[in-house]
TILOPA-536407 format. One record per residue (C-alpha): residue number from 1; residue in one letter; chain; x, y, z. Coordinates in nm, 2 decimals. Each point is the difference from the previous one (the first is absolute). Layout:
 num residu chaine      X      Y      Z
 NUM      a      A      X      Y      Z
...
This chain:
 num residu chaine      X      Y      Z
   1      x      A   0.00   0.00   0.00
   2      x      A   0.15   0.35  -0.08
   3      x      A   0.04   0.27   0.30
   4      x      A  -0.26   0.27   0.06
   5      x      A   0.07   0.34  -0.13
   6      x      A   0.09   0.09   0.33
   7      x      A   0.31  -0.22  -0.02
   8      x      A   0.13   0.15  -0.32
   9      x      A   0.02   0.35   0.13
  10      x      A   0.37   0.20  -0.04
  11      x      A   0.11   0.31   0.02
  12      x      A   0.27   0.22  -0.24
  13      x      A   0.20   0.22   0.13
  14      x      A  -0.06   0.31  -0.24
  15      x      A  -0.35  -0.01   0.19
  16      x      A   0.22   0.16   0.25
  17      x      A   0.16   0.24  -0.30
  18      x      A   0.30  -0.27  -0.01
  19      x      A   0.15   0.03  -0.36
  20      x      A   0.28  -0.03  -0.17
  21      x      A  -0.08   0.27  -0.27
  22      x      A   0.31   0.30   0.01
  23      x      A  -0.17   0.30   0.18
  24      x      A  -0.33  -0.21   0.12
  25      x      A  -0.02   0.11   0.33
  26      x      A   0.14  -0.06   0.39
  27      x      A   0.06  -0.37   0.06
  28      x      A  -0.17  -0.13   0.35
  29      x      A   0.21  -0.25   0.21
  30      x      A  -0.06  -0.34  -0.12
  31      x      A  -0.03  -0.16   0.33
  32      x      A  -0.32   0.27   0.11
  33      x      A  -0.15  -0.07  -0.38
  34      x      A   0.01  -0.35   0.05
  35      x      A  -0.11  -0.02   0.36
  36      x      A  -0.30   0.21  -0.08
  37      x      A  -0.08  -0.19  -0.28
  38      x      A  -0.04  -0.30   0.27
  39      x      A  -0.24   0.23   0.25
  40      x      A  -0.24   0.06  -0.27
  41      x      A  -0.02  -0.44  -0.05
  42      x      A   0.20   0.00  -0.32
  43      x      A   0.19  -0.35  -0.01
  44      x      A   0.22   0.10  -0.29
  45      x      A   0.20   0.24  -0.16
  46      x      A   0.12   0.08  -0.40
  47      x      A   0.40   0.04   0.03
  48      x      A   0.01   0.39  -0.09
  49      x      A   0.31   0.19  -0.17
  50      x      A   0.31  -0.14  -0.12
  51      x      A   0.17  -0.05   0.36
  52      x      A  -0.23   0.17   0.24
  53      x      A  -0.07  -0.35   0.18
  54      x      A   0.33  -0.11  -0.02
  55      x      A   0.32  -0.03  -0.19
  56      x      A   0.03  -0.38  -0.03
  57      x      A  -0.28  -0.33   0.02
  58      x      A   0.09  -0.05   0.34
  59      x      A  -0.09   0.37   0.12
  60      x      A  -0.31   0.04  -0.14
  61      x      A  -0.13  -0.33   0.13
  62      x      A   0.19   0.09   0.38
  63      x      A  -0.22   0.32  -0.02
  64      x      A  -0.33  -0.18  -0.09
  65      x      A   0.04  -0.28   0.25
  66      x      A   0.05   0.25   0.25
  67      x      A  -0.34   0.18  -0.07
  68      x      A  -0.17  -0.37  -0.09
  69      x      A  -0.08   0.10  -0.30
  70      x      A   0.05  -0.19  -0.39
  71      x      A   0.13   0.08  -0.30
  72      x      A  -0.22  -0.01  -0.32
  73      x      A   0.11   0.19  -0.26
  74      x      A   0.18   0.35  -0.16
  75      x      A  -0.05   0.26  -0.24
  76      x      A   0.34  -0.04  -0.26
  77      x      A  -0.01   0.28  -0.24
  78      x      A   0.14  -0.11  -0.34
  79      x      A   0.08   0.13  -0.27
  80      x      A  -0.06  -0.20  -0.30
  81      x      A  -0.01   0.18  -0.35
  82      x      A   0.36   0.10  -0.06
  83      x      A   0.24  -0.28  -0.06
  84      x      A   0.34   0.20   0.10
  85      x      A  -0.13  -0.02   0.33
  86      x      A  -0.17  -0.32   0.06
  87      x      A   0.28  -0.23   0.13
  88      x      A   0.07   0.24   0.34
  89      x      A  -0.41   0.00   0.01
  90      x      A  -0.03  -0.38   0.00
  91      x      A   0.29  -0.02   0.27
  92      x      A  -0.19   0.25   0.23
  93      x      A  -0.32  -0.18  -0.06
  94      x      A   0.19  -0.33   0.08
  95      x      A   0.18   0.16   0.32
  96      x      A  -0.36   0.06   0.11
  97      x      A  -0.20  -0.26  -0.10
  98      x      A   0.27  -0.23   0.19
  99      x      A  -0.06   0.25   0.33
 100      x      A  -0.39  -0.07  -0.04
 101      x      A   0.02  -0.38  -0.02
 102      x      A   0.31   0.00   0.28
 103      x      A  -0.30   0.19   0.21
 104      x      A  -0.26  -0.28  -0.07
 105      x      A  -0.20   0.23  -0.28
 106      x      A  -0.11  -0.21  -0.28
 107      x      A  -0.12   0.34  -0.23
 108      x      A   0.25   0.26  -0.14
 109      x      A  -0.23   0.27  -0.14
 110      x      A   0.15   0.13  -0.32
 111      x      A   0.02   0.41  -0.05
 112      x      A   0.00   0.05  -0.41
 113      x      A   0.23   0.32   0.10
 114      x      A   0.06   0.30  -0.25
 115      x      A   0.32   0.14  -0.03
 116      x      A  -0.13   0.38   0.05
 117      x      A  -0.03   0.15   0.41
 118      x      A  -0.30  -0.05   0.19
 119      x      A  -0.28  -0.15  -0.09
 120      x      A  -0.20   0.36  -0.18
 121      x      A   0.09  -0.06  -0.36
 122      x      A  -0.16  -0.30  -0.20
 123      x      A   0.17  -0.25  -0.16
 124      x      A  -0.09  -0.06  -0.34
 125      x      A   0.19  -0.26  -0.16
 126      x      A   0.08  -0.10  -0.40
 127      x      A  -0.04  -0.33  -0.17
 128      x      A   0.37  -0.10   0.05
 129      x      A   0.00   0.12   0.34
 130      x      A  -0.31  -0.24   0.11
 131      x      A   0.18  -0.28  -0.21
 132      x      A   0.29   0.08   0.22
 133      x      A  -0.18   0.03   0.34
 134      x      A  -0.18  -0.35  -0.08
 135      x      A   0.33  -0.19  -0.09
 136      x      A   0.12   0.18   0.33
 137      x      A  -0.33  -0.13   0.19
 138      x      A   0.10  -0.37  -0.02
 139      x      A   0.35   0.03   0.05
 140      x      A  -0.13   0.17   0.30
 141      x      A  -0.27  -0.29   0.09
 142      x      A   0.29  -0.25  -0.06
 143      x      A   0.24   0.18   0.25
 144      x      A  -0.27   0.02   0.27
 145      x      A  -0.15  -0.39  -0.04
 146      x      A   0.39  -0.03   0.03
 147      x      A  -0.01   0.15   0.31
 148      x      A  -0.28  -0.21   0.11
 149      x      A  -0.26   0.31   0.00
 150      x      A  -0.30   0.07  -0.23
 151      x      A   0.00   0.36  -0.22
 152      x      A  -0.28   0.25   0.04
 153      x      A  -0.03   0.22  -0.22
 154      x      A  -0.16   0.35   0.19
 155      x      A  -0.12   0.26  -0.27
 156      x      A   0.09   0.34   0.12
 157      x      A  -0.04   0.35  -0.07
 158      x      A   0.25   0.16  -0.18
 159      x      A   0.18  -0.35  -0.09
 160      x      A  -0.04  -0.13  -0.36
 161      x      A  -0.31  -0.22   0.12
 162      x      A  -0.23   0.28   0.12
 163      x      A  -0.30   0.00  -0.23
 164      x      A  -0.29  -0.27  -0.07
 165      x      A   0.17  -0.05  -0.38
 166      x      A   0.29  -0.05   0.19
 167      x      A  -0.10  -0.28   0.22
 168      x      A  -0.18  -0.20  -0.27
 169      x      A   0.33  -0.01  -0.19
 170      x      A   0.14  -0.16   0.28
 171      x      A  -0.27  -0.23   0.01
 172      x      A   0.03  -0.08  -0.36
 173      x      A   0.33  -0.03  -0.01
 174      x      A   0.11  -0.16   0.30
 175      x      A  -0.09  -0.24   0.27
 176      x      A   0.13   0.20   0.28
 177      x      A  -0.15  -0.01   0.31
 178      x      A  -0.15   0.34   0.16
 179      x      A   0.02   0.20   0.30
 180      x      A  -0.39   0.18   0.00
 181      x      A   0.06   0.34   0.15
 182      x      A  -0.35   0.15   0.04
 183      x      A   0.12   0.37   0.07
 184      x      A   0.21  -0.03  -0.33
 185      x      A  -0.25  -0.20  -0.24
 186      x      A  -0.27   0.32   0.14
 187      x      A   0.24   0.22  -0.08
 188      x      A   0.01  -0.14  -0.36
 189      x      A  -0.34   0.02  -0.04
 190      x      A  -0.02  -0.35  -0.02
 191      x      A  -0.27  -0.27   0.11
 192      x      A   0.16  -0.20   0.23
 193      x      A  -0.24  -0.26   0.09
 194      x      A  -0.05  -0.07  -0.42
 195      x      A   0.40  -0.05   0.05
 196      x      A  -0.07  -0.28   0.22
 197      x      A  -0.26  -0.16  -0.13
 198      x      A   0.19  -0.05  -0.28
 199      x      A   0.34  -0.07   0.14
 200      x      A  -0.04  -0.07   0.32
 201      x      A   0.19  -0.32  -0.03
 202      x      A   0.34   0.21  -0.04
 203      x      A  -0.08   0.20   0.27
 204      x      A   0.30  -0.07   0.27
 205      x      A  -0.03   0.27   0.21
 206      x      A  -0.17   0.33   0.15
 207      x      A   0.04   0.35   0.08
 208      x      A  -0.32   0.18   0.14
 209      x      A   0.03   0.35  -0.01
 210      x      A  -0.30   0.26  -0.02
 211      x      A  -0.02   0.31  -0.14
 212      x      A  -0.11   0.35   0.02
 213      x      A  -0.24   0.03  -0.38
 214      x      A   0.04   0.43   0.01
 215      x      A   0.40  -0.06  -0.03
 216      x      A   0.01  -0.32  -0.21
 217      x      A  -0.16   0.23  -0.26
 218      x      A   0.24   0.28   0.05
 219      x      A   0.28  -0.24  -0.07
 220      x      A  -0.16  -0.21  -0.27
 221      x      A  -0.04   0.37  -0.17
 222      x      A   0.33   0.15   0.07
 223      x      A  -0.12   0.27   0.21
 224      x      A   0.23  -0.16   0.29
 225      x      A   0.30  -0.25  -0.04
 226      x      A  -0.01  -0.32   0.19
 227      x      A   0.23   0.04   0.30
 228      x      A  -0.10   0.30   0.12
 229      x      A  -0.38  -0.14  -0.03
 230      x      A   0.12  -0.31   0.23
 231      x      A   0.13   0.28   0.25
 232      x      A  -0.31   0.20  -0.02
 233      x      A  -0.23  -0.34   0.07
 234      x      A  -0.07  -0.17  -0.32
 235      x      A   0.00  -0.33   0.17
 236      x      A  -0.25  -0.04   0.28
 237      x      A  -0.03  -0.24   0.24
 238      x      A  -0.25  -0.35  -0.10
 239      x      A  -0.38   0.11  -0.01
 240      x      A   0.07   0.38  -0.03
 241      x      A   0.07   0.06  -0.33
 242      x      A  -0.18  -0.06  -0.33
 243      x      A   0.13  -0.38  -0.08
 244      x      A  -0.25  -0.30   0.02
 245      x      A   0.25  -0.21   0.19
 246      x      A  -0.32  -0.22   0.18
 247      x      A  -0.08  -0.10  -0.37
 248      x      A   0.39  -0.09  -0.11
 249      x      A   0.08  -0.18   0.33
 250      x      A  -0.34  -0.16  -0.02
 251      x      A   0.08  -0.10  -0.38
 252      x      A   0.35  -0.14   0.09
 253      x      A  -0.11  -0.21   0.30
 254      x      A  -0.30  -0.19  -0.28
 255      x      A   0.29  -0.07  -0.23
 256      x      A   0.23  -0.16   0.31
 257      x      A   0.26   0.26   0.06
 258      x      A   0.20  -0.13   0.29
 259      x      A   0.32   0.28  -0.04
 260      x      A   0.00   0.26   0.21
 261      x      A  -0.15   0.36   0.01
 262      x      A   0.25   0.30   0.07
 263      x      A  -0.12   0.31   0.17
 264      x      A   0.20   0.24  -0.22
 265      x      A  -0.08   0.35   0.03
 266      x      A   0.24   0.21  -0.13
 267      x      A   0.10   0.29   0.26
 268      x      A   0.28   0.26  -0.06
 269      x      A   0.12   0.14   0.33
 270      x      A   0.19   0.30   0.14
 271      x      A   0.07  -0.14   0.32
 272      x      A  -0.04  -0.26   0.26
 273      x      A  -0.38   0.06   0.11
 274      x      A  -0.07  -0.04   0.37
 275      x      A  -0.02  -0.31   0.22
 276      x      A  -0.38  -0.23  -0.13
 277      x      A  -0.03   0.28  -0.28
 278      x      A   0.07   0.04  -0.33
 279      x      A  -0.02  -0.27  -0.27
 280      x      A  -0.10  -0.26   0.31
 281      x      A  -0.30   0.19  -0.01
 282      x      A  -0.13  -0.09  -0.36
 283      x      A   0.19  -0.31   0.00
 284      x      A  -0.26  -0.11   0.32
 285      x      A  -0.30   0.13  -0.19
 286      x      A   0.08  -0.21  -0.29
 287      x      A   0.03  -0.30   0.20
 288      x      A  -0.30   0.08   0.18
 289      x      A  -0.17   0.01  -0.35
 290      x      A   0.09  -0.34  -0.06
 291      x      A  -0.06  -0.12   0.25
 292      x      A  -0.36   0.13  -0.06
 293      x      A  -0.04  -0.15  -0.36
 294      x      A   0.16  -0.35   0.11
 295      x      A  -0.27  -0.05   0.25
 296      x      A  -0.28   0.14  -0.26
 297      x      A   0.09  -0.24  -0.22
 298      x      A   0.10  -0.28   0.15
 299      x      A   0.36  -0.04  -0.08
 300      x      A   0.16   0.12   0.36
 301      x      A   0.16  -0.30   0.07
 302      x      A  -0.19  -0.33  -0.13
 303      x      A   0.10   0.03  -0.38
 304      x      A  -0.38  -0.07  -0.06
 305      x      A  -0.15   0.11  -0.35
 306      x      A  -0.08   0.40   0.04
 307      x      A  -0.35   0.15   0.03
 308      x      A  -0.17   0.27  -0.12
 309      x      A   0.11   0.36   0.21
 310      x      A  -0.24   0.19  -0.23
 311      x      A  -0.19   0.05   0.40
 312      x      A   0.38   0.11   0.15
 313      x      A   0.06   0.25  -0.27
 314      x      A  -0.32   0.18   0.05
 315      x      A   0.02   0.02   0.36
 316      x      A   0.31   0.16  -0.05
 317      x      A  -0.15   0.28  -0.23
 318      x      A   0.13  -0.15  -0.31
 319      x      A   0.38   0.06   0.13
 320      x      A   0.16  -0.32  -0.07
């Protein structure tokens, strides 16, 4: 019998503004970002920027064992349409892939990176350059079944798989697994639940994020870039925002999803925040959400088939 929901909860560090990204923002203290992500009932955690857990395998997992927490998985941005670069690419992606599985992950959640900064100017890439990112793509899937970890592809604004077009040439083209990122796909105007229906089968892992509709337009239109739209509140925390995540949670759990769900709310700090406040805050509310929808729809803990929460969502106002 697969776990509940409620078992397949982790956390990411950028949900406590924890990224890599040159100029992103003040870096909390690992050890307060992952014991807080313990007081709020998470049981996992995604391994975060290049280092930031730990230099070596046997760091990271010291760190975790400490706060009794697991390892499932890491965001590895790589960039895959220029051949004059792809060789040090597929030895960071190796380097990291290796880290994940030495931690216990089983998912390495592919970034398609761009080669321009930040993440405010789309991608938009030529024939050769998607035949080059494809033939990259399995090298890329070889190197992490090498390493004993399954790729996840994770569409992403401002990378070269950003719009709906976008991700059905992956589909068409590949047979990559995929990292659903709900604030992302919403961001991209695109139907995620259709993306499950109809792939749900490559679906090996999740990020829940929610987001703010007023500012997803501002960015989908220019009007604002990216980052500082993440620093302004974009993202929101689960059930406050304008993304359907009852219905793509629901959807996932018919189909027999048993990876895990990330809370990954993109933050962009200034500071540390104060003792039980900051992105603790929205991190609990999140949790509290699902903890909410698992009981609605039967899925908290007993891996039986889902019901309905047409009942849950109204009683909520519609703000699911």
């Amino acid at each position: 019998m697969r776990s509940g929901l409620l078992d397949r909860v982790a956390g990411a560090p950028i949900t406590w503004g924890v990224d890599g990204s040159p100029g992103w923002g003040h870096l909390m203290d690992p050890d307060r970002v992952l014991s807080e992500m313990v007081e709020i009932g998470l049981r996992a955690t995604e391994l975060g920027p290049d280092g930031y857990l730990g230099v070596d395998p046997a760091e990271v997992l010291a760190r975790l064992g400490r706060h009794g927490l697991e390892l499932v998985g890491g965001f590895v941005p790589v960039i895959r349409y220029r051949d004059e670069i792809i060789a040090d690419q597929l030895a960071y992606f190796e380097r990291a892939a290796n880290t994940l599985r030495a931690g216990g992950a089983e998912v390495a959640v592919l970034g398609p990176d761009s080669d321009l900064p930040g993440y405010d100017q789309q991608v938009v890439l030529g024939d050769e350059e998607w035949d080059r990112f494809f033939t990259h793509l399995l090298q890329l899937e070889a190197v992490a079944t090498g390493c004993g970890v399954t790729a996840a592809l994770h569409p992403h604004w401002g990378m070269p798989v950003q719009t709906g077009p976008d991700l059905e040439l992956v589909l068409e083209r590949s047979g990559v697994g995929l990292c659903i990122d709900t604030g992302h796909l919403a961001l991209a105007d695109i139907d995620i639940a259709d993306v499950i229906r109809r792939a749900g089968e490559r679906v090996q892992h999740v990020h829940l994020k929610d987001l703010d509709v007023d500012f997803a337009e501002r960015v989908r239109s220019g009007r604002i870039g990216f980052r500082q739209a993440v620093i302004d509140g974009l993202f929101r925390p689960l059930g406050s925002g304008g993304v359907d995540i009852a219905t793509v949670v629901v959807e996932l759990e018919r189909q027999g999803f048993t990876g895990w769900y990330v809370l990954e709310q993109d933050r962009s700090l200034a500071e540390d925040p104060a003792p039980g406040s900051g992105p603790i805050e929205d991190a609990r509310q999140s949790m509290d959400f699902l903890r909410e929808l698992a009981t609605a729809a039967g899925v908290a803990r007993e891996g039986a088939a889902p019901r309905g929460v047409a009942e849950w969502k109204e009683g909520r106002g519609g703000r699911v």
